[in-house]
N, C-alpha and C positions, 0 to 999 in steps of 0.2 A: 417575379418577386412574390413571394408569400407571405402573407398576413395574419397576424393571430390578433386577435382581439381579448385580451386577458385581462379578467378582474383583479386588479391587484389586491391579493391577500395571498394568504399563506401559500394558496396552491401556486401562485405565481412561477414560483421558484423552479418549481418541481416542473412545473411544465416545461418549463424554458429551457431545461436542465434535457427532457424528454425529447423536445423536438430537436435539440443539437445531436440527438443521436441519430436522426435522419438526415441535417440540412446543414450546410457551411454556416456561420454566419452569415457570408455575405449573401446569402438567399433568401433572406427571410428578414421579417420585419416585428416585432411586439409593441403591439398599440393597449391602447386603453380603451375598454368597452363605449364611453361617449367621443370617440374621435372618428370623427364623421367619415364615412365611404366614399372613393373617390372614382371617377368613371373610371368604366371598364370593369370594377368589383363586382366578384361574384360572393357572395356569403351563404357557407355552409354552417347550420350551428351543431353544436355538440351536439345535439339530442338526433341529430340525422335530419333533417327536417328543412328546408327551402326557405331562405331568409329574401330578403328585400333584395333587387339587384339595382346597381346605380346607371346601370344602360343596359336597358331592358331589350331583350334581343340579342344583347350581343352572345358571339359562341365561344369566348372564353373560357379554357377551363378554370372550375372553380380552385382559386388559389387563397380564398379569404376562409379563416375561422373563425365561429364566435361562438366561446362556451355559454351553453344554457343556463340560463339563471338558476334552472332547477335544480341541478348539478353541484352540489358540495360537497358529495362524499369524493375522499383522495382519487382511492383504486378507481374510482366510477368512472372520475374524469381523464385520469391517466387513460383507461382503456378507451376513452371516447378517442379524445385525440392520436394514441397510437393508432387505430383503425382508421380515422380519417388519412392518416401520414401515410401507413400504411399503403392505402386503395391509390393513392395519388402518387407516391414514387416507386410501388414496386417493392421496397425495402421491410426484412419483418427483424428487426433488430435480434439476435439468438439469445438476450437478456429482457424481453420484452419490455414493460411498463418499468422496472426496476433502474433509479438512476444512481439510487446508494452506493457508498464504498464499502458493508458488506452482509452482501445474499447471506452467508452461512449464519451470521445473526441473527437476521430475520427468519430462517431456517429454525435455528437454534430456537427460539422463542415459540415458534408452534410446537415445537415435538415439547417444549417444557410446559405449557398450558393444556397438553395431553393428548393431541395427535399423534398418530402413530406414520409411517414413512408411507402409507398407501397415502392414507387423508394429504402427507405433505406433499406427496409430487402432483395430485390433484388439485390442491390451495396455487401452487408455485403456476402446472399448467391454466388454470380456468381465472385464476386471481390476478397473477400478474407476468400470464404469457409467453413464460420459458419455453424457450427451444427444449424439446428431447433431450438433444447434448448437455446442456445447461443444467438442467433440473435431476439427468444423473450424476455430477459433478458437484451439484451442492450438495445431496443426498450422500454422495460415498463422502465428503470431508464428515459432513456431520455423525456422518455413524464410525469413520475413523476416531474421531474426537472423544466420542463417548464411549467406544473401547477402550482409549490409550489414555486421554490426559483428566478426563471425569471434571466435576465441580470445582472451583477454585475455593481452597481453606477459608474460615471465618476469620477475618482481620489480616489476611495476608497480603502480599504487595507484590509486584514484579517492580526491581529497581531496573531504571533504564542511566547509564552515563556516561556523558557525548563529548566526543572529540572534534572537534571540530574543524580538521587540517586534511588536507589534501596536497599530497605534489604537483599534481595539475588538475585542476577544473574541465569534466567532460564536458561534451558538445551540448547531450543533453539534463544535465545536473542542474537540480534546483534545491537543491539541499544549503544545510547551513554548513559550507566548507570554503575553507582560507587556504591560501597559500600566505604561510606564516616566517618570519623570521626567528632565531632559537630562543632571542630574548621574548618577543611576543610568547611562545609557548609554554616557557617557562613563568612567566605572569600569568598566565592564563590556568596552568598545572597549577598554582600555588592558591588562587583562588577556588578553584574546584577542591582540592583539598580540603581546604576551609567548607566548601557546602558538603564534604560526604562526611567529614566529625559531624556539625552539625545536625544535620540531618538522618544520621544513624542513631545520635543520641534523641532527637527527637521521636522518632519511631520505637524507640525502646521506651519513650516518657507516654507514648499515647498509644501502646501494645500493639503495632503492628509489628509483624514479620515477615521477611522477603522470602518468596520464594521460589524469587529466579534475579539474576542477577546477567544483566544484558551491558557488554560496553562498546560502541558504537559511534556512527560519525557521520558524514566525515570517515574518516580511517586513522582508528587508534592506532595502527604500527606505525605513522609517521615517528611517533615518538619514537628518541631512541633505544636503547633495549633496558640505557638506568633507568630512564621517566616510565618505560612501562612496569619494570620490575617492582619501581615504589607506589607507581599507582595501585596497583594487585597488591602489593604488600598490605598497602592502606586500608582496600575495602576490604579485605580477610578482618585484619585487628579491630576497623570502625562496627563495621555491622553483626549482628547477632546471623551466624552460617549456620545455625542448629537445623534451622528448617529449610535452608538453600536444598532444591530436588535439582535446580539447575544453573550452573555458572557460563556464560558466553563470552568470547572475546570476537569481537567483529574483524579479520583481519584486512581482509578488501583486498587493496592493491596487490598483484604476486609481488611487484618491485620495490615493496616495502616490507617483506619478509626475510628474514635471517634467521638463522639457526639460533642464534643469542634470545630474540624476539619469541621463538615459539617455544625454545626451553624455558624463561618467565611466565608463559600462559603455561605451559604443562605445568612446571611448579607451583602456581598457584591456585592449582586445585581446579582450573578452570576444564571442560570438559568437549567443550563446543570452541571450536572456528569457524570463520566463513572466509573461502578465498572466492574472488567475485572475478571470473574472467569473461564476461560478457558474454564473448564471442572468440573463436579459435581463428578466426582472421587476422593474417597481421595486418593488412592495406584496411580493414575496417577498425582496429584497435587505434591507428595512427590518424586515422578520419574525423574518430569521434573524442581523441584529446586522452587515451590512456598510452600512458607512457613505458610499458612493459610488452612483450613478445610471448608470442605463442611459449615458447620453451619453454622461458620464467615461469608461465602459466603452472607446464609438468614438473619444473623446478621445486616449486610452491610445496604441490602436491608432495612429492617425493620426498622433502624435508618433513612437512608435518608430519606422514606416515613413519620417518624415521625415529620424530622423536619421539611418537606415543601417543599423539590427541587424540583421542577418542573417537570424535564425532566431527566431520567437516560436511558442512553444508558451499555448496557451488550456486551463486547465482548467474544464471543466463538472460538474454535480454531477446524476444523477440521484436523484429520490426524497423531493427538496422539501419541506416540509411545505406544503401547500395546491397543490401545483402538476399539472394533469393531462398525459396525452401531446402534448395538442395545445400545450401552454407549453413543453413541453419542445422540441416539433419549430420553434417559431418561435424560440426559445432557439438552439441548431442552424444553423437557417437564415440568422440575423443574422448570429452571429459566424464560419461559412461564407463569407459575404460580405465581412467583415474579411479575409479570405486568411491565415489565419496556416498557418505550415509546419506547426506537432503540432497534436492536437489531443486531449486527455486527457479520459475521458467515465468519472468516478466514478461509483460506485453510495452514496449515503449511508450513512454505518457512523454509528451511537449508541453511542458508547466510556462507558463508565461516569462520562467526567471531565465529560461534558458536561451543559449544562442541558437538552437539549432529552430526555435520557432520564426527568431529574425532572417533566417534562412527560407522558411518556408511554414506560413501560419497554417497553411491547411493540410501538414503532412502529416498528422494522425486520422484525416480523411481519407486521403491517398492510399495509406498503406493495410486497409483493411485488408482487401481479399489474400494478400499475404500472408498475413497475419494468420488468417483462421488457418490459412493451410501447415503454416508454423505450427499453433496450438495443437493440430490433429497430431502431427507427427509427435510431439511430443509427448502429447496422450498414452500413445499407441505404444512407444518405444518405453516410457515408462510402466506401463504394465507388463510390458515385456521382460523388463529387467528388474520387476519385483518392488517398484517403489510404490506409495497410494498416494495422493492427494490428500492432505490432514489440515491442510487451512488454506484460506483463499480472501482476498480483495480486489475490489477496483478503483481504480482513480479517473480525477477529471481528463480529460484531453489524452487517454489512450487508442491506442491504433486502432481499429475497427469498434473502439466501445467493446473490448474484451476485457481480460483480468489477467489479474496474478496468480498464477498457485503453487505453492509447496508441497513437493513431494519427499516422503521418507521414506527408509526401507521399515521393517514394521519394528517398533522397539525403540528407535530414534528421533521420535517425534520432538519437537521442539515447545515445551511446555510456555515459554513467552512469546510466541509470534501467535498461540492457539489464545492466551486470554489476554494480549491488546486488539485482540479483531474480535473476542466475543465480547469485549467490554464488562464484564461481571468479575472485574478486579481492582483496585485503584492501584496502578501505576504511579510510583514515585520516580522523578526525572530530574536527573542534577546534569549541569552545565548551558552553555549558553545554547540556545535554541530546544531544550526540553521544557515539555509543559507535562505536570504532573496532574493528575484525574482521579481523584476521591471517588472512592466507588459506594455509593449508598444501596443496598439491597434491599431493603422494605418497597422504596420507593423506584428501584430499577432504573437509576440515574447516576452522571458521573458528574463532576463539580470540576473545571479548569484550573489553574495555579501555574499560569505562565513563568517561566524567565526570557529575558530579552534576546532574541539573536544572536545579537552582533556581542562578539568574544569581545572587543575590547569594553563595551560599553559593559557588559557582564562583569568584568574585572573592575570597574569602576562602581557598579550598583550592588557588588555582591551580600551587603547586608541589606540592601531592600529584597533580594530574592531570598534571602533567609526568613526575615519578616512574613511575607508571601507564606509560607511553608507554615511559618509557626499558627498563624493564622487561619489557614486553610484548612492543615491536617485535623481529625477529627477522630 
């Protein structure tokens, strides 16, 4: 068992955060610097240096850490302790000291305070430890970004609004989605309604303007093809489209697509879809709780193609359960063939909400070395077939402590998935589980503005989330 001995403050977190990128939980312990040592401890401190041992002699290897008092700066300590974890498991994480959800941010922020890409892959190597791989991965999104999608306008917004329904709940889903009955969705629609007047006219009363417009879930095609056609109708007529560069319709599931359904998003000016088929497996579609088939998948595709959408983005899931590289690269390869413009290749995260963790807590451990060989193939195959990499994150409890990245062909880049990850925009979010984020620019800070989850409580508080907004907005 391992020991870390941590000052509780600020850095606490960060550490804790840092060593789960080496060690299960269940291997490891977080003590408080006065919680006394117990025989058999060996104590190493942060600073390298031979601490007290509690049975002197013994030949245990050293499993205790205790950060040096002297030690406050962040990166210092981070790099102390990765090098200890490091030397002691073998392990050199290909994200180094970095436990944020996103590098290209932090990226982003040096090349703006005036380094240039030599100085950043030198900060990223010597600062905070990137693998090679790594460090050319944030480097190509960042300089895609700054080719394609530039600064975000003064007082402009990306709207985000959420559907909150799903026909079945995947294995691994921890999002805010229902399986809903039509009178619940129709309460639910009528409420949201009420916060996009609202709140379109409020943006108009405090000179913001959208300039993208994202509707997501959950999966908006649950609705049926009226509910979606008057929801579209609605935010055309509510919100000022003068400055919309980019309109989204989320579609998800292929088994909730129809012809009816994609001619409402072409008609309403929207530009963007996303069909999301995980995986071209059926026996892994049927595993992990999606309710649609390989075909449906080429179905999907071949209707939206028919009726005109512009731009479809495919999300893929690395890290499967039961799934090897060779499924993943014929996974890949198919929907490659589909031609869609993005192409989004997740890393599996096991969020606490999901069932697939009650199954097995430690299979985002498990499935690393998979995982990476997934991510290479991917890499590789999309530069092959002309897409870049133009935004990227990571989340807690993903498969090997890898990431997300977005790939597009060049031209297609998706201007609201590049500034909700750089954060230099305020985000305005309607529906239940959207939290909207006031972007202050002097001070390079965003301000939260929750609404509540749960759709029905939403339908019930919707004038305190309106309150919320009027208050917030700025």
């Amino acid at each position: 068992m391992y020991k870390f001995y941590l000052r509780d403050d600020k850095l606490k977190y960060e550490l804790n955060e840092l060593i789960k990128m080496f060690l299960k939980p269940s291997e490891y312990q977080v003590l408080n610097p006065e919680d006394p040592l117990e025989p058999g401890d060996f104590s190493v401190s942060g600073a390298g240096e031979a601490a007290d041992t509690a049975a002197e002699g013994d030949d245990l290897p050293d499993m205790v850490f205790r950060m040096s008092p002297d030690v406050t700066e962040k990166n210092e300590a981070k790099r102390r302790l990765y090098d200890w974890l490091a030397q002691r498991t073998g392990e050199r994480p290909d994200w180094g000291t970095l436990t944020g959800v996103r590098p290209a941010k932090l990226a982003g922020d040096y090349l703006n305070r005036g380094a240039d890409f030599e100085d950043l892959r030198r900060i990223l190597s010597e600062t905070y430890y990137l693998s090679q791989e790594k460090i050319d991965l944030v480097s190509e999104v960042c300089r895609v970004q700054r080719e394609t999608v530039g600064p975000a306008p003064e007082r402009s917004a990306g709207v985000y609004i959420g559907i909150p329904f799903c026909p079945t709940r995947c294995l691994y889903c921890s999002f805010t989605s229902n399986q809903a009955p039509p009178e619940k969705i129709g309460g639910y629609l009528e409420a949201l309604h009420h916060e996009i007047s609202y709140t379109a006219d409020l943006m108009k009363r405090r000179d913001m303007r959208p300039e993208s417009i994202y509707i997501g879930g959950g999966t908006p095609t649950t609705l049926s093809p009226q509910q979606l056609s008057e929801l579209l109708d609605h935010v055309n007529r509510a919100f000022d489209m003068s400055g919309v560069r980019e309109f989204t319709v989320e579609a998800g599931r292929p088994d909730t697509i129809t012809r009816d359904k994609l001619l409402a998003i072409r008609d309403s000016g929207a530009q963007r879809i996303s069909i999301n088929p995980q995986t071209m497996k059926g026996s892994t579609l049927e595993l992990i709780g999606r309710s649609h088939s390989p075909e449906q998948i080429v179905e999907a595709f071949s209707l939206a193609k028919d009726v005109g959408i512009p731009i479809i983005n495919a999300d893929l899931i690395t890290g499967l359960p039961g799934e090897d590289t060779e499924d993943f690269r014929r996974t890949l390869d198919t929907i490659i063939g589909l031609s869609p413009e993005n192409i989004t290749v997740h890393t599996l995260a096991v969020k606490r909400a999901s069932k697939l963790i009650e199954l097995d807590a430690d299979y985002h451990y498990n499935q690393g070395p998979v995982v990476r060989e997934m991510l290479a193939v991917s890499r590789e195959m999309m530069d092959r077939h002309g897409y870049r990499p133009y935004y990227m994150y990571r989340q807690k409890h993903m498969a090997g402590n890898f990431e997300n990245v977005g790939y597009a062909r060049p031209g297609t880049e998706s201007i609201y998935n590049v500034r909700i990850m750089d954060e230099n925009q305020s985000i305005v979010a309607l529906g239940a589980g959207g939290i909207s984020k006031m972007y202050f620019g002097r001070e390079n800070r965003l301000e939260r503005i929750p609404n509540v989850s749960n759709y029905e409580i939403y339908m019930e508080r919707i004038e305190e989330m309106l309150e919320r907004k009027e208050k917030g907005f700025i």
